[in-house]
C-alpha positions in Angstrom: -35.5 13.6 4.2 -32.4 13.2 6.6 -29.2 15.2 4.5 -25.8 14.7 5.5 -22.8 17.1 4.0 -19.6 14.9 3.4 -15.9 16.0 2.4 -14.5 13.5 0.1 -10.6 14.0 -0.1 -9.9 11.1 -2.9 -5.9 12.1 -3.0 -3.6 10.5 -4.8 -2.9 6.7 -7.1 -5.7 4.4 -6.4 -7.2 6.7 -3.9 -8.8 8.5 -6.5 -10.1 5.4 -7.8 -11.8 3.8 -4.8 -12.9 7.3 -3.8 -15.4 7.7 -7.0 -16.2 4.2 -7.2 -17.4 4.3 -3.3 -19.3 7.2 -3.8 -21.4 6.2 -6.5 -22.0 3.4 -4.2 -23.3 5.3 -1.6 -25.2 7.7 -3.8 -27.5 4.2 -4.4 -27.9 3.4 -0.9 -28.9 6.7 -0.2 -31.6 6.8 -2.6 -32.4 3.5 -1.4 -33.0 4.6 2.2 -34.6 7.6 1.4 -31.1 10.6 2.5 -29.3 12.5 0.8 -26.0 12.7 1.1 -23.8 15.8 -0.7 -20.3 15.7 -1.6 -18.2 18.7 -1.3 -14.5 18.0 -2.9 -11.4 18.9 -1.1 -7.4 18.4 -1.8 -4.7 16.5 0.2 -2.0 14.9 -0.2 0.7 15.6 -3.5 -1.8 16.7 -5.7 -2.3 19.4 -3.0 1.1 20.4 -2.4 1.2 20.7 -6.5 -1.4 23.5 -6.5 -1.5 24.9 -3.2 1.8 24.5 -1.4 1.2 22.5 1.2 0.0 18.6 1.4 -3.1 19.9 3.8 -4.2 23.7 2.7 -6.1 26.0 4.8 -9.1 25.8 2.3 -9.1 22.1 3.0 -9.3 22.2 6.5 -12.1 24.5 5.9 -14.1 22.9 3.8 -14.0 19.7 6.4 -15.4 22.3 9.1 -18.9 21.7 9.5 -19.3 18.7 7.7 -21.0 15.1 8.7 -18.0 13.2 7.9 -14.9 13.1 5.4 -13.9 10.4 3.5 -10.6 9.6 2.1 -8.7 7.8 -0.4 -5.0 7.4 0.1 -2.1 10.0 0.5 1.5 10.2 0.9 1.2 13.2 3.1 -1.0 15.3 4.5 -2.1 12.7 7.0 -1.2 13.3 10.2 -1.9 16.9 9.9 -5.7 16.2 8.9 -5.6 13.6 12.1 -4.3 16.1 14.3 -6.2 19.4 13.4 -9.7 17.4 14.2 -8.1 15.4 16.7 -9.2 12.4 15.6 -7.7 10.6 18.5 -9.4 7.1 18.0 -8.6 4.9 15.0 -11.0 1.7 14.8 -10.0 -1.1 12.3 -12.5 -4.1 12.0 -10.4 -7.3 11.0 -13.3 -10.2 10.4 -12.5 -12.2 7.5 -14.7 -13.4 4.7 -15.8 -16.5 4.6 -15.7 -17.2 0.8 -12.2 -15.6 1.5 -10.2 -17.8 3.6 -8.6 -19.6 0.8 -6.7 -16.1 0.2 -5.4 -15.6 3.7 -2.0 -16.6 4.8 -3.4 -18.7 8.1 -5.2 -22.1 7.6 -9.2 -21.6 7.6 -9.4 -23.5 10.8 -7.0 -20.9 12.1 -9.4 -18.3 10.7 -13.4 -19.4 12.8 -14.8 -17.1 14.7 -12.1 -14.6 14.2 -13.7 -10.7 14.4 -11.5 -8.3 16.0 -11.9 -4.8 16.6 -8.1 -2.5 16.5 -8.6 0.5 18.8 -5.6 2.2 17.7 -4.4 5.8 19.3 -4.2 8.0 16.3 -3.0 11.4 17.3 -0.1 11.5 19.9 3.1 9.1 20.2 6.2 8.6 18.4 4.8 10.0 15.0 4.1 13.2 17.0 6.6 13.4 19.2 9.7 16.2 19.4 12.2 14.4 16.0 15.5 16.2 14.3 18.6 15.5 12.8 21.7 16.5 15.0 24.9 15.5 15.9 27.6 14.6 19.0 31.1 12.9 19.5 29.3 9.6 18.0 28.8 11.1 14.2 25.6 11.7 13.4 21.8 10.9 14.3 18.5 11.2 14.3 15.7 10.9 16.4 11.8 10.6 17.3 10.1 10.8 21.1 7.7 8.7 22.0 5.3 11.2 24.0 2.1 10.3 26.0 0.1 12.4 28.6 -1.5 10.4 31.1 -5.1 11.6 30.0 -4.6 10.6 26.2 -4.2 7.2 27.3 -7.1 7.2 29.4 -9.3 8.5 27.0 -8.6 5.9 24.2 -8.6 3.1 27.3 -12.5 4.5 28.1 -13.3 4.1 24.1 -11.8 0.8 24.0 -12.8 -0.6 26.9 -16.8 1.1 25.6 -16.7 -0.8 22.5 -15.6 -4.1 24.0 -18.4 -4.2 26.7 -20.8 -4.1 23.9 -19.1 -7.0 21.6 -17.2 -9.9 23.9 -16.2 -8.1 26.6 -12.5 -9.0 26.2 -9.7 -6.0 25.7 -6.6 -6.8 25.3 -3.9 -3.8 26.0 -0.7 -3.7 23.7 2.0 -2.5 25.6 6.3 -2.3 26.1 6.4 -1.7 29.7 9.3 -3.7 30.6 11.4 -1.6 27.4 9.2 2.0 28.0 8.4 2.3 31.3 7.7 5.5 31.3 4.5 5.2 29.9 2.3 3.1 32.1 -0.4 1.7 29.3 -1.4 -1.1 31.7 -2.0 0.8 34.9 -4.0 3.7 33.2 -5.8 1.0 31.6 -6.7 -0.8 34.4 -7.6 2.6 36.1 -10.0 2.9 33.6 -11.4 -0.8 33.8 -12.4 -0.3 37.5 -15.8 1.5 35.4 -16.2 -1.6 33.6 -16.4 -4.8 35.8 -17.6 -6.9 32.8 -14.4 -6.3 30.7 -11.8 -8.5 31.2 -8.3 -6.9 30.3 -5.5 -8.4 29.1 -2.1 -6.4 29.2 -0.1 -8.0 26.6 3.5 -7.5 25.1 3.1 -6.3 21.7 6.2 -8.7 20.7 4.1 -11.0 21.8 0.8 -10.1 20.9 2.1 -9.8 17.0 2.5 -13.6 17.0 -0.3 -14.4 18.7 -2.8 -12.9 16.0 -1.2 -14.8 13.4 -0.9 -18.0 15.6 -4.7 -17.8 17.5 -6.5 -14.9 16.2 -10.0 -16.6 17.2 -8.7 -15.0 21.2 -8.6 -11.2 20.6 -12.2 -9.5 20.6 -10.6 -5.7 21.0 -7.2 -4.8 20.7 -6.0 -1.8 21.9 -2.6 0.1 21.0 -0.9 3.1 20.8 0.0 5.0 17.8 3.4 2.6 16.7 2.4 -0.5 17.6 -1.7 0.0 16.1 -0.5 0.6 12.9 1.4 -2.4 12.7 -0.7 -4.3 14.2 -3.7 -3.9 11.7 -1.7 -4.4 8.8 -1.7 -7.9 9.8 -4.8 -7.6 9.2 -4.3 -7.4 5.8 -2.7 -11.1 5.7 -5.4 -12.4 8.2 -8.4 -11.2 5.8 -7.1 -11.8 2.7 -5.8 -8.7 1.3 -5.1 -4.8 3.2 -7.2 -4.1 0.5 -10.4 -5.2 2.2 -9.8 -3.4 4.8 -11.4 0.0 6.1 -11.0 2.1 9.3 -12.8 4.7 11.3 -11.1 8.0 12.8 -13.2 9.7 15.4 -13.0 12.6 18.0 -14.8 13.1 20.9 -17.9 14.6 19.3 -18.2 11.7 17.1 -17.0 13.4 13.9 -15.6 10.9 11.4 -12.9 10.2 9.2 -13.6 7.5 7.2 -10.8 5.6 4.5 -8.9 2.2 3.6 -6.2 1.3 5.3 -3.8 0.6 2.0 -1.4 3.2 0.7 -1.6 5.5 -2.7 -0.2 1.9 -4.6 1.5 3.8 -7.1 2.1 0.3 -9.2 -1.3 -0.1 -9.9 -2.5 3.5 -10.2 -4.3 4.2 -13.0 -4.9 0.9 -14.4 -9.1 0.6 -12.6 -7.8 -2.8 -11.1 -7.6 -1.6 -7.4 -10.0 -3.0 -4.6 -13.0 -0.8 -3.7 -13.8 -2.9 -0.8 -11.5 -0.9 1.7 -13.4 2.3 0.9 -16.7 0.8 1.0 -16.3 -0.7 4.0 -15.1 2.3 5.4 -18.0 3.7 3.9 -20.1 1.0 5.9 -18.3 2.3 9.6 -19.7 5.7 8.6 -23.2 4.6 7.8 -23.1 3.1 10.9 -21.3 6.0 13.1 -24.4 7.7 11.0 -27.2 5.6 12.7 -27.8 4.6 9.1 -27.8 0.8 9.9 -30.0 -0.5 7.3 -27.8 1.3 4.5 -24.8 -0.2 6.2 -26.5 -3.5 6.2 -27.2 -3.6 3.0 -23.9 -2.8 2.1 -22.5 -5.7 3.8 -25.1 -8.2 2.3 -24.3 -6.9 -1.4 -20.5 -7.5 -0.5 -21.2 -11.3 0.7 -23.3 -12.2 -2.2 -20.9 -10.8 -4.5 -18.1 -12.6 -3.1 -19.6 -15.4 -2.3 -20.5 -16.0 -6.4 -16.6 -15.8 -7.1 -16.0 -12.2 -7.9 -12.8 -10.9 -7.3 -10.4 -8.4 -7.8 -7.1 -8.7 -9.3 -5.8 -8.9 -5.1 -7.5 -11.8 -3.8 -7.7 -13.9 -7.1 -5.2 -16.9 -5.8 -6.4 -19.1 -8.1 -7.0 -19.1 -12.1 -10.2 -21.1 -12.0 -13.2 -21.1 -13.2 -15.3 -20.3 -9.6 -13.3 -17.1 -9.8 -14.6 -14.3 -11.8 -12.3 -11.2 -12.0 -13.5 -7.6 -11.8 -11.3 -4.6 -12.1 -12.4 -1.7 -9.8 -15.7 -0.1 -11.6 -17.1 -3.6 -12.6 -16.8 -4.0 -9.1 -19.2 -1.3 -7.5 -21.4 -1.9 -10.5 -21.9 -5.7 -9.3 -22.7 -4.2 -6.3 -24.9 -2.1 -7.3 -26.8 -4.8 -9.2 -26.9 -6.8 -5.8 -28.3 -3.6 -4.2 -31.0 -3.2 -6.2 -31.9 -6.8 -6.0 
């Protein structure tokens, strides 16, 4: 029997809910499919900082040596410290919406056929890692952050992206500023990089522009590609496009293939506590993992429980846009049990 070792790092407000209910998810489709899978806890985040000083201990970092994977819930720091010690440079955030689910998106359903994009987001240099302070001159006041890329960072997120879209559409379009930053040249190292993949067609786009093209023709993108700034943005939009951010999961990985796994919503403290979050970021982050994994047929079966379940009108308290009949609400642990039902056929 194949056993994997995996760090879960629940955190903090609903991540500690979508955490447990994900788990006990996977601990069904790993029976199912004959692995086993053990979970080694860890602390991030405040409740870290609350017993051990710091939002990302020493003993946590640890812990996550060594393992298959680490999945997390949600955090309000402690983040980019995790990101950066493992240097998980590449950030990959699926955006396909639901079909039983395009009555909750902002965009028209015609708007939304066919859409299934793939976010290739740089994840461990740019402005949220850059030199930043507090100082002063004859002005007043001010404060400031550097946007910082080395040549080589971008070409080894460009190699990723441009890997992953010769095996889906072969489209990659490149978010960039060039005409405000110069400086750092995301379209020619991109293009640099293409030369390897004649099959690809880039497309360097402003990311002004690209932002209103995904909520105007989203069907167009098949892999977007961004740095740091302008990927994080850019997958929250996500969020509207699907449905709700809480559907939505991501991937993390370095260059050995070691994972990160978690949903791309925040800690939510105005829900905390109350079991009505949305375990469907976590699972499907679950699901990238599986698949990073070679665990396809888990991952599949995942995905199949998830469209049954939706399409026989259960929801959570997030996408339920209408107070009818066809909708049946779940809060989070009637959720995963639903699923589990579907699982087990």
């Amino acid at each position: 029997m194949k056993q994997y070792r995996l760090v879960a790092l629940p955190g903090e407000g609903v991540g500690v809910e979508v955490t447990a209910a994900a788990l006990s998810l996977l601990e069904q489709v790993a029976s199912r499919q004959n692995f086993a899978v053990q979970v080694d806890y860890g602390w991030i985040g405040q409740p870290a900082f609350a017993d051990h000083g710091s939002y990302f201990p020493a003993a946590t970092a640890q812990l996550c040596e060594g393992a298959d994977a680490i999945l997390l819930g949600a955090v309000s720091g402690g983040l980019l410290e995790l990101r950066q010690r493992f240097d998980f440079f590449a950030n990959l955030r699926p955006i396909c919406p639901s079909p039983q689910l395009h009555h909750c998106s902002s965009l028209r359903p015609e708007v939304l056929a066919g859409v299934d994009i793939l976010v290739v987001r740089e994840l461990v240099s740019g402005l949220y890692f850059g030199a930043s302070g507090r100082s002063a001159d004859h002005a007043g006041e001010y404060g400031y952050h550097t946007m910082q890329y080395h040549d080589w960072q971008i070409r080894r997120i460009a190699k990723l992206a441009l890997q992953r879209a010769s095996a889906r559409r072969q489209i990659l379009t490149v978010a960039h500023k060039e005409n405000a930053l110069p400086q750092i040249p995301w379209r020619q190292l991109v293009m640099a990089e293409a030369a390897a993949f004649p099959e690809v067609t880039v497309i360097p786009m402003l990311v002004d522009n690209l932002a209103m093209q995904l909520v105007m023709r989203p069907a167009q993108f098949d892999v977007i590609l961004a740095g740091n700034l302008f990927g994080d943005i850019l997958s929250d939009l996500g969020g509207a496009i699907v449905g709700s951010i809480g559907l939505l999961g991501s991937a993390s990985l370095n260059a050995a293939g070691f994972g990160l796994y978690e949903p791309i919503h925040g800690t939510a403290p105005d829900i905390a506590g109350q079991g009505i979050a949305n375990p469907l970021g976590a699972i499907n982050s679950l699901v990238l993992m599986l698949q990073q994994w070679g665990e396809a047929q888990a991952a599949a079966q995942i995905l199949q429980a998830e469209a049954q379940l939706l399409a026989a009108g259960y929801r959570t308290a997030d996408l339920r846009v209408a107070a009818t009949p066809a909708e049946k609400l779940l809060n989070t642990q009637a959720c995963v049990e639903r699923l589990i039902q579907l699982l087990e056929g």
